[in-house]
C-alpha positions in Angstrom: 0.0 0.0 0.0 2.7 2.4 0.9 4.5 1.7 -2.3 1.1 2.6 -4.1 1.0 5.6 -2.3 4.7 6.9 -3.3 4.0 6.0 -7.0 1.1 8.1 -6.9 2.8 11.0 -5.4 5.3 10.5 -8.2 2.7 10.7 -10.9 1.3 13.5 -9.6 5.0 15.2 -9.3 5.4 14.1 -13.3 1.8 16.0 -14.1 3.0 19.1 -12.7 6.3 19.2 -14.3 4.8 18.3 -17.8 1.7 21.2 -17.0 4.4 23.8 -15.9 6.8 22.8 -18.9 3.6 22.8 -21.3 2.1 26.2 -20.1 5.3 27.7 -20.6 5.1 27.2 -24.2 1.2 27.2 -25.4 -1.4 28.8 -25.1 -4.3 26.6 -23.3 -7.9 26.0 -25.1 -9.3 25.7 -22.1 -9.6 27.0 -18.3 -6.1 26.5 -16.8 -7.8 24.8 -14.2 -9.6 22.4 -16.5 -6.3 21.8 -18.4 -4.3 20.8 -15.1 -7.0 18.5 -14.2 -7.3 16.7 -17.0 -3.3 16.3 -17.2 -3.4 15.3 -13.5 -6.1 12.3 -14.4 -3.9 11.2 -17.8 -1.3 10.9 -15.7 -3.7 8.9 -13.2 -4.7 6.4 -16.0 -0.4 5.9 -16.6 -0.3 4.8 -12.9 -3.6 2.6 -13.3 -2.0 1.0 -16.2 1.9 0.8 -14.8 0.9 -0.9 -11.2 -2.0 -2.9 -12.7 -2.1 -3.7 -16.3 1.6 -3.9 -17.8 4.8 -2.7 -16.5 7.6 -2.4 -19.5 10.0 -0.1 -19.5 10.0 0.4 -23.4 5.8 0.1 -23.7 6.2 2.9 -21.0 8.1 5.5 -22.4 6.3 5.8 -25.7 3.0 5.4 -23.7 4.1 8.3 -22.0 5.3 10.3 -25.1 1.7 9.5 -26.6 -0.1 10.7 -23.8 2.1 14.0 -23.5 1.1 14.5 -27.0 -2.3 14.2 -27.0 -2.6 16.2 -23.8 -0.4 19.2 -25.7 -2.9 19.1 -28.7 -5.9 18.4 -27.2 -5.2 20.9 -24.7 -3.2 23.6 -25.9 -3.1 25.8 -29.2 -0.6 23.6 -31.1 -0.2 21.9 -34.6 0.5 18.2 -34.4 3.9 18.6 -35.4 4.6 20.9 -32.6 2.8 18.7 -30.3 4.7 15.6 -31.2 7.9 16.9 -31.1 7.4 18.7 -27.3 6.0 15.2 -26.8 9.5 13.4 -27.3 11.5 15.9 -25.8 9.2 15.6 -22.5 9.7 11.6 -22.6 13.8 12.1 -23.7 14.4 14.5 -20.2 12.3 12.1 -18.2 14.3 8.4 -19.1 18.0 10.6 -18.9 16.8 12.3 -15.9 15.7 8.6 -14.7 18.7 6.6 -15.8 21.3 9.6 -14.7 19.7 9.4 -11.3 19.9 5.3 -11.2 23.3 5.4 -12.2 24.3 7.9 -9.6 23.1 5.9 -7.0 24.2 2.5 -8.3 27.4 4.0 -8.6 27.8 5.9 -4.9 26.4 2.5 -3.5 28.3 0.4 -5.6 25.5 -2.0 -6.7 23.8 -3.2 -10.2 21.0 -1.6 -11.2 18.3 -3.9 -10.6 19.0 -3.8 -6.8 18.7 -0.1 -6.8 15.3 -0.3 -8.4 14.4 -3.3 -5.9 15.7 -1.7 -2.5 16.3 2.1 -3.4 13.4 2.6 -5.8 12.8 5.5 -3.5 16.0 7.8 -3.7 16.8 7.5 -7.1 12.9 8.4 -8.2 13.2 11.4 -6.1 16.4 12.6 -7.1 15.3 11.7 -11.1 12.4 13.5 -11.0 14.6 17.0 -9.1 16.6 16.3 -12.5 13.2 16.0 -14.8 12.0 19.0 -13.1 15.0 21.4 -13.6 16.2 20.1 -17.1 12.6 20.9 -18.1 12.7 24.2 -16.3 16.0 24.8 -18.7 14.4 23.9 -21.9 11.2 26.3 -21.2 14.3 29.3 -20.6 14.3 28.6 -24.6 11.2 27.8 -25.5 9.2 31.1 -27.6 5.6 30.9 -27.1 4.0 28.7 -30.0 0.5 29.2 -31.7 -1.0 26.7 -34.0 0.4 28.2 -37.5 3.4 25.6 -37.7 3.7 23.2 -41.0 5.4 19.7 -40.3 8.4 20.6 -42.4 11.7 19.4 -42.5 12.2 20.1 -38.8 10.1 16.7 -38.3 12.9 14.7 -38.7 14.6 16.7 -36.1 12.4 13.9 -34.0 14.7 11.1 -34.9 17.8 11.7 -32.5 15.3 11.7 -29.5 13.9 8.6 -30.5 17.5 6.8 -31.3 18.3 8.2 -27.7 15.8 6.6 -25.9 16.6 3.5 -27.6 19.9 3.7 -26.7 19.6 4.2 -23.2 17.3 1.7 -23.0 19.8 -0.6 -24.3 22.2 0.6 -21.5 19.4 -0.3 -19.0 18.9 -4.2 -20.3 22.8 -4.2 -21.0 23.4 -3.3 -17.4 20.4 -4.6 -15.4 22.0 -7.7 -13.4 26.1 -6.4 -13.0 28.0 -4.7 -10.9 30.0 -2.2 -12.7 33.5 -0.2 -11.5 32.9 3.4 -10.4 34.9 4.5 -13.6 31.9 2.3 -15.6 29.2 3.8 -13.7 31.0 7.6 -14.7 31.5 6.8 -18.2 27.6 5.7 -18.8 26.5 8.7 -16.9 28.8 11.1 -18.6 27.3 8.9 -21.7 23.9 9.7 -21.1 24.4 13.4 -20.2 26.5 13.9 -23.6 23.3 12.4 -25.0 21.2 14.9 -23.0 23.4 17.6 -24.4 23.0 16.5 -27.9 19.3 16.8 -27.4 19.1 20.1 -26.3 21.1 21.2 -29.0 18.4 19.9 -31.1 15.7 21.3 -29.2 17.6 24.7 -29.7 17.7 24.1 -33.1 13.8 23.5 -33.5 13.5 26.6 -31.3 15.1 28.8 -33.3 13.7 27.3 -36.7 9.9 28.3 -35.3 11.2 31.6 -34.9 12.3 31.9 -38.3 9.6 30.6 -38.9 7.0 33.0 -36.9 9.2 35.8 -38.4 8.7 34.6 -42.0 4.9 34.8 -41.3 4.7 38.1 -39.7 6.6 39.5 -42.7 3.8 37.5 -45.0 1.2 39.1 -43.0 2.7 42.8 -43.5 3.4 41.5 -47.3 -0.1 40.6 -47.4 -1.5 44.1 -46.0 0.3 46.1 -48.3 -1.2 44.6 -51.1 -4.6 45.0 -50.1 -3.9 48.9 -49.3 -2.2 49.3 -52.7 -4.9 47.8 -54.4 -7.3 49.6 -52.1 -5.4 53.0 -52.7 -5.8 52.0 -56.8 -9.1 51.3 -56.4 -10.1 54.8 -54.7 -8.2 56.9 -57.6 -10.0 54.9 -60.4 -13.2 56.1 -58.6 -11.8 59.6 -58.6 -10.7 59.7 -62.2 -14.3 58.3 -63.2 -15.7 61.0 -60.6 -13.6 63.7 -62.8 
């Protein structure tokens, strides 16, 4: 019972970080209120289906990318594209911040993996979700505030490093479940996964500063447009006034 009662303080830690991250960034739909709520009860259904229904670390991590997705375009003024992408980069900084604190701890006790999970599930979820939190706290430092006029573009495939990360460091995880690894091990997987956390916010800056291009190019279309319609406004009124002559 106690152990249900941690994970759903942990779920309900993961809402709030996603909600702050997300509000950041969009705009909502709906009532903030409504929008936190019905984050808070996703999340809900994630712990329904992780204690009860079907606990895989792989079927996890993309069920949570899914669900950060929908909630970001349901929820929030977003094109699909956009919503996909913040998505992924939600699900990337919550496995690194998971792994970097399991490693951490593995490595100051000195212990594989598995028996972290088993006897100090508690400490490293803590101290992951403290990393989850600030790394997302970082990314929203970055972030411009997005509106639904994005195109899924070439900046799509910007989506595939994320992706090949988390199967990477899920490969780490199976690789190292069941050994004991030196302290130099331990430090070379965790400066591993950071350099891969590093290489992903590069890309996020990258995406960042593509939509801004981007908004820019479509303020200057706007403006483009205007003019146009005053010009042929303007030609308009002096054809009257010729004909008026």
């Amino acid at each position: 019972m106690s152990n249900f009662i941690f994970l759903l303080f942990i779920y309900i830690i993961e809402a709030l970080i996603v909600y702050s991250y997300v509000h950041a960034i969009y705009t909502s739909k709906k009532a903030n209120i409504f929008s936190l709520s019905i984050i808070l009860f996703s999340y809900l259904i994630l712990l329904f289906i992780y204690r009860f229904v079907y606990n895989n670390e792989i079927f996890n991590t993309f069920l949570v990318i899914v669900v950060n997705t929908i909630i970001i375009y349901a929820l929030y003024a977003s094109s699909l594209k956009s919503a996909v992408f913040h998505g992924i980069s939600l699900g990337i900084t919550q496995l690194i911040s998971e792994f970097i604190a399991l490693y951490c701890v593995a490595a100051i006790l000195q212990t594989e993996t598995q028996n972290i999970l088993t006897n100090y599930f508690e400490i490293a979820t803590i101290l992951s979700k403290i990393i989850y939190f600030l790394i997302s706290r970082i990314l929203t430092l970055f972030s411009i505030k997005e509106n639904s006029s994005r195109s899924w573009g070439k900046w799509f495939a910007l989506s595939c490093l994320p992706i090949s990360s988390i199967l990477i460091i899920i490969a780490f995880r199976i690789v190292t479940n069941t050994i004991i690894l030196q302290s130099f091990e331990y430090t070379f997987l965790i400066v591993s996964i950071s350099f891969l956390l590093v290489v992903n916010i590069i890309v996020y800056l990258i995406y960042e500063q593509a939509e801004k291009s981007n908004q820019k190019l479509i303020e200057l279309e706007l403006v483009n447009q205007k003019n146009d319609i005053d010009m042929q406004y303007l030609e308009l009124l002096e054809k009257k006034n010729e004909t008026m002559n």
